[in-house]
C-alpha positions in Angstrom: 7.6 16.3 -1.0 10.7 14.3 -1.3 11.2 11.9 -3.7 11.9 9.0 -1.7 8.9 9.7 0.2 6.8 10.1 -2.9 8.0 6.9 -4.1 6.8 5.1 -0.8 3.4 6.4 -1.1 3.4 5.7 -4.2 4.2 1.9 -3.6 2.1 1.8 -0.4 -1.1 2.7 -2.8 -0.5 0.8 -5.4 0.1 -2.3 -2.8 -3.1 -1.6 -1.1 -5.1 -2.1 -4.3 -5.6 -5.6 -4.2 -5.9 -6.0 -0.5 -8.7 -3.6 -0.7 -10.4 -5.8 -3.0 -9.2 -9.3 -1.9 -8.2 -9.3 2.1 -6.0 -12.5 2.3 -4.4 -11.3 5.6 -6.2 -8.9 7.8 -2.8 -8.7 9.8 -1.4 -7.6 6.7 -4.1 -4.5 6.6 -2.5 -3.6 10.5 
């Protein structure tokens, strides 16, 4: 895995965290 891409995930899960517990935007879910 490349870095770059490793860092993405990486930011993409930690992002999710809170909208998994707290859903402000359901748009923002996709």
């Amino acid at each position: 895995m490349d870095a770059p891409v490793a860092r993405i995930a990486l930011f993409l899960a930690v992002r999710n965290v809170p909208y998994a517990t707290h859903d402000p935007a359901p748009a923002e879910n996709g």
